[in-house]
C-alpha positions in Angstrom: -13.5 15.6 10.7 -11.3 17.4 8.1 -8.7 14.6 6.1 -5.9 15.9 3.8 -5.4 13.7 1.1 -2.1 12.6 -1.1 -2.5 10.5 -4.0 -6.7 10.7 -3.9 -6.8 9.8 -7.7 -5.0 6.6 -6.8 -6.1 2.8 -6.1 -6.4 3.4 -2.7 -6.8 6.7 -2.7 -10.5 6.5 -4.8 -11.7 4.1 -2.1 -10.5 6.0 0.7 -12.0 9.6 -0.6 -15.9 8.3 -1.0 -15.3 5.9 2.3 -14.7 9.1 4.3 -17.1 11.4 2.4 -20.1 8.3 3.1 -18.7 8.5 6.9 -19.0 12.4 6.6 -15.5 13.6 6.9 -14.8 17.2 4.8 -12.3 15.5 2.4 -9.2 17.8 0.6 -6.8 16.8 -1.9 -3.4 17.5 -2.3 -3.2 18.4 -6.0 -0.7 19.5 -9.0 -3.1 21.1 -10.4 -2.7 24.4 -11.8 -3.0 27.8 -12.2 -5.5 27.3 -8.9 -6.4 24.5 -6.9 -10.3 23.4 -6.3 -11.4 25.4 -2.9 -10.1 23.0 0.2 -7.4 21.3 -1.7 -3.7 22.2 -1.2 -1.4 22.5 -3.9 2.4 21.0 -3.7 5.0 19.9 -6.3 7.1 17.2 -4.4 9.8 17.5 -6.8 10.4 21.4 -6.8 10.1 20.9 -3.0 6.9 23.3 -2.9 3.7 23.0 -1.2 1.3 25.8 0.0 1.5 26.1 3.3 -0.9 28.3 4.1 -3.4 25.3 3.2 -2.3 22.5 5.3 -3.4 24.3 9.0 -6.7 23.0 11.0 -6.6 19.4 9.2 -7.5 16.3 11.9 -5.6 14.2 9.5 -3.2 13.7 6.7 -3.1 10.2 4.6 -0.1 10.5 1.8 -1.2 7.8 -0.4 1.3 9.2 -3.5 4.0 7.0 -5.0 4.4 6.1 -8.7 3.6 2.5 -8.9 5.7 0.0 -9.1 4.3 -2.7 -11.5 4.2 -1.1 -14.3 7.0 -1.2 -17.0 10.4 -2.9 -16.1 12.6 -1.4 -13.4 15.1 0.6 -15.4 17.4 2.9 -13.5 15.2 5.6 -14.2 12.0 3.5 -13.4 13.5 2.6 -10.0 14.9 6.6 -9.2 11.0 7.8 -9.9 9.8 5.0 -7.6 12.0 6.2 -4.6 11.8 9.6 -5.4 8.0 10.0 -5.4 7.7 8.2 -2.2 10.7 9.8 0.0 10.7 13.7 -1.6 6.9 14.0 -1.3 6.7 12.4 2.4 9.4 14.2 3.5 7.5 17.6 2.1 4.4 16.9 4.0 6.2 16.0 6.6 8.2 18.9 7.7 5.8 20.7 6.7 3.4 19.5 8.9 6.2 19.7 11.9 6.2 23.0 11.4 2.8 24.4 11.8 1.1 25.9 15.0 -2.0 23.6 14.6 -0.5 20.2 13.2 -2.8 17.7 12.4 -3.4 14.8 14.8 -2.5 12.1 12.8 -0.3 11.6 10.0 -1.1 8.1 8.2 1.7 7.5 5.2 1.4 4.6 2.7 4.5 1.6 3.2 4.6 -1.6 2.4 5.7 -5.1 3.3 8.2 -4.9 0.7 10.1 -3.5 3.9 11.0 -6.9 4.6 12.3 -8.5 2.0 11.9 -11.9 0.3 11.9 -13.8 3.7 10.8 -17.8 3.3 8.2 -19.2 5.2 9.5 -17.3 8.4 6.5 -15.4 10.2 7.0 -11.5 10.0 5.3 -8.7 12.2 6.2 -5.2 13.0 8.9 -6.0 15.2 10.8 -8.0 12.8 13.7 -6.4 10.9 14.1 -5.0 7.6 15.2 -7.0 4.7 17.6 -6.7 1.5 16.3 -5.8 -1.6 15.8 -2.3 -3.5 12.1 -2.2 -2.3 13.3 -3.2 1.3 15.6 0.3 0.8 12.9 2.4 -0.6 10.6 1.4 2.1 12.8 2.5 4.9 13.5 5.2 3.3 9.8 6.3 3.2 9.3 5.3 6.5 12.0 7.8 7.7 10.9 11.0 5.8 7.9 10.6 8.1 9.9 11.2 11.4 9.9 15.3 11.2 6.5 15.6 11.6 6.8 12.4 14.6 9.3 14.4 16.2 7.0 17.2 16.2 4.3 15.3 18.1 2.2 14.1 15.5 1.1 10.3 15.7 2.9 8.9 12.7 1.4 5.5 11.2 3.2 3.8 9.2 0.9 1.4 6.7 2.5 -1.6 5.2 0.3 -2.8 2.7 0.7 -6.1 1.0 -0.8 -7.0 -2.4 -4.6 -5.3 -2.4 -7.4 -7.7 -4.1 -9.5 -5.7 -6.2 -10.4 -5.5 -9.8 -9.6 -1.9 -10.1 -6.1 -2.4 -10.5 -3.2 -4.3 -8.7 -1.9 -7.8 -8.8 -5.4 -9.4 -9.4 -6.8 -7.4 -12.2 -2.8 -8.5 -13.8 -4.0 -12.3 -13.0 -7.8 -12.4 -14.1 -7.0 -11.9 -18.2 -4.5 -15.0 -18.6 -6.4 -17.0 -16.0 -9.8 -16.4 -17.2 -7.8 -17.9 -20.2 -7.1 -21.1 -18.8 -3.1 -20.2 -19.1 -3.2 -19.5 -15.1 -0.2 -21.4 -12.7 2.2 -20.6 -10.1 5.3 -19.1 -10.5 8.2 -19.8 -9.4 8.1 -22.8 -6.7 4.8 -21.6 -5.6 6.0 -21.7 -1.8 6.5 -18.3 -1.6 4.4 -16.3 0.6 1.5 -13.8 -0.8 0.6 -11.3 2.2 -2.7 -10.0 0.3 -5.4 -8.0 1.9 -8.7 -7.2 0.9 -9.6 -3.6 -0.3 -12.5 -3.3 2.1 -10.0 -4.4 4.7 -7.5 -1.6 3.5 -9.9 0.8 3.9 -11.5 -0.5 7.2 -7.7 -0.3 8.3 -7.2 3.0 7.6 -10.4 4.6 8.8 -9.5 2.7 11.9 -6.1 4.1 12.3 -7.0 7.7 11.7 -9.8 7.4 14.6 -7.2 4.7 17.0 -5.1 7.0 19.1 -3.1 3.7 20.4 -1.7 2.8 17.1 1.2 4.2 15.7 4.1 3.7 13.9 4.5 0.6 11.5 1.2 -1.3 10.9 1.2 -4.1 8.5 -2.4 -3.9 6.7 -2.5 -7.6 5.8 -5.2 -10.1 6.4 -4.5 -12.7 8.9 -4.2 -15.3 6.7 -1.6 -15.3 4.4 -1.3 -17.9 1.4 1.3 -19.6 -1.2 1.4 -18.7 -4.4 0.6 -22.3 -5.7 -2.6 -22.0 -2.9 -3.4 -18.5 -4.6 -3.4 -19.8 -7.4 -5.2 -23.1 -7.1 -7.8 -20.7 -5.2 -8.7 -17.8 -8.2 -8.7 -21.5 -10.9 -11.2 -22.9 -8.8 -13.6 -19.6 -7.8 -13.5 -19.2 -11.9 -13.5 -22.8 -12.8 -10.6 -22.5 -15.2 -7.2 -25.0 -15.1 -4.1 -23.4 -13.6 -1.4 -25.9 -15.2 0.4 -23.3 -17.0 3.2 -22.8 -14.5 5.7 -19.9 -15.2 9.7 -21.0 -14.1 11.9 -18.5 -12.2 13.4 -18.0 -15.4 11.1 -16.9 -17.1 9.5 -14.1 -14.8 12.4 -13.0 -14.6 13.7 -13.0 -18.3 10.2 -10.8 -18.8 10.2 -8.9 -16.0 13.8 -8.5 -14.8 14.8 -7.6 -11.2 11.2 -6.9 -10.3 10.4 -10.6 -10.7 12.6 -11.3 -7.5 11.3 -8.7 -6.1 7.5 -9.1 -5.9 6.8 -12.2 -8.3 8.7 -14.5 -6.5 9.8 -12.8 -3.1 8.1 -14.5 0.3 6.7 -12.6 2.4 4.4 -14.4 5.5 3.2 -11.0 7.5 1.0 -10.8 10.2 -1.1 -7.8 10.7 0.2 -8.0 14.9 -0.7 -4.3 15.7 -3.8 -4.1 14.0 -5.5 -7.0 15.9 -4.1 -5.8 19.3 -5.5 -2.6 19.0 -9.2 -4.6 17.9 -9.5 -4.3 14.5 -12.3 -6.6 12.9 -11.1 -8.0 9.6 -13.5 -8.5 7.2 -11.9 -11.1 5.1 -9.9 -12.8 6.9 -10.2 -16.4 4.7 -8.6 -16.1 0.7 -11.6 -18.0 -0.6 -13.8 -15.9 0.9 -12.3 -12.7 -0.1 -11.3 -13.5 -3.5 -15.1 -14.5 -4.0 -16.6 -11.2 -2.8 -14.2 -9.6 -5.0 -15.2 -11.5 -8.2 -18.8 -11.3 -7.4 -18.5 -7.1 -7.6 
């Protein structure tokens, strides 16, 4: 099996590349790299609008991973264009350019999240439910719609709406383990609000899963079964590293120090069920916070 890769240097994207490699798939990278690209990869520059063309033909699948992240530094105006624009332009690239070759690639897997929902309560969400309000509710949709070109064109399209990935390689745990480790851990906010995490083993299962799954397609929220609270997070990661979490941080406050992104991740609500991934038979692997949580601290 030959995968196209976008955003291989990434979180997810480092996983993914020596998951498929150990399963034996001929892995290629789309690259910015320049004057010439390693032999396999394909070389595109989502904000000129370019890719090499002539590089994308007799590829089983494409997985665009690429997006510049969106915890890092406060949301500026500028911040929040990059954020859009590195998700939409590039997926839109790929994807009419994969419409319009004479041997497309059989499945086109492209990075969401469950930011397209909003901040939602404690109401239960699955792909079916609408979209919410919110600028990562707009940039999602967005993303999800620059896919639709190569869809149209008969490629299966999968849409992967990732919630918060547990790993210490980067994300919202690595942010945690520092202060926590500490003994200034606590909930923020309320604590009631909904975290939809998921397991990087389970992210990767998910996505090897999908790329072989001819019956999924379309939005699939890549989310462990279980969702938690933020105060039952939190309580969890105190207890697994035997440290007090009394150091609660008010609304206030996240969002004094990290301005509109605070409503947006810190203390939006977001209860997600993963309802197309366990129809089509996927086997989670950590289904249980505790249990995940521990395998990842044990690593």
């Amino acid at each position: 099996m030959r995968i196209l890769i976008g955003g291989s240097t990434g979180l997810v994207g480092t996983a993914l590349v020596t998951s498929l490699k150990e399963k034996g798939a001929a892995v290629s990278r789309l690259v910015r790299s320049t004057p010439t690209p390693k032999t396999g990869d394909v070389e595109w520059h989502p904000n000129r609008g370019s890719i090499d063309t002539t590089g994308l033909d007799g590829f089983d699948g494409v997985v665009n991973l690429a997006g510049e992240s969106i915890a890092e530094g406060r949301w500026t105006e500028g911040k929040k264009r990059r954020i859009r624009d590195s998700r939409v332009k590039g997926t839109r690239l790929l994807s009419e350019s994969l419409a319009a070759l004479s041997k497309r690639p059989k499945a086109f897997l492209c990075a969401s999240a469950t930011g397209f929902y909003g901040s939602r309560e404690a109401a239960l969400l699955d792909e079916d439910s609408p979209s919410g309000r919110g600028f990562l509710a707009e940039v999602c949709r967005e993303w999800e719609k620059a896919t639709e070109p190569a869809a149209q064109a008969g490629v299966r399209v999968v849409n992967l709406r990732f919630g918060p990935i547990l790993t210490l390689e980067g994300g919202m745990l690595q942010k945690m383990l520092p202060p926590f480790k500490l003994g200034l851990g606590g909930k923020v906010g309320s604590g009631r609000q909904y975290i939809s995490w998921v397991a990087m083993d389970d992210v990767i299962g998910a996505i090897n899963f999908a790329l072989e799954n001819d019956a999924l397609r379309g939005p699939v929220n890549v989310v462990a079964p279980n969702p938690s609270t933020n105060a039952e997070f939190t309580k969890t990661l105190g207890r697994l590293i035997s440290r007090p979490t009394a150091f609660a941080m008010p609304a206030v406050a996240a969002r004094l120090a990290f301005g509109e992104m605070a409503d947006e991740m810190l203390l939006a609500s977001q209860r997600v069920a993963p309802k197309r991934l366990k129809e089509a038979g996927y086997q989670f692997q950590y289904s249980e916070l505790e249990s995940a949580l521990r395998h990842v601290l044990e690593q």
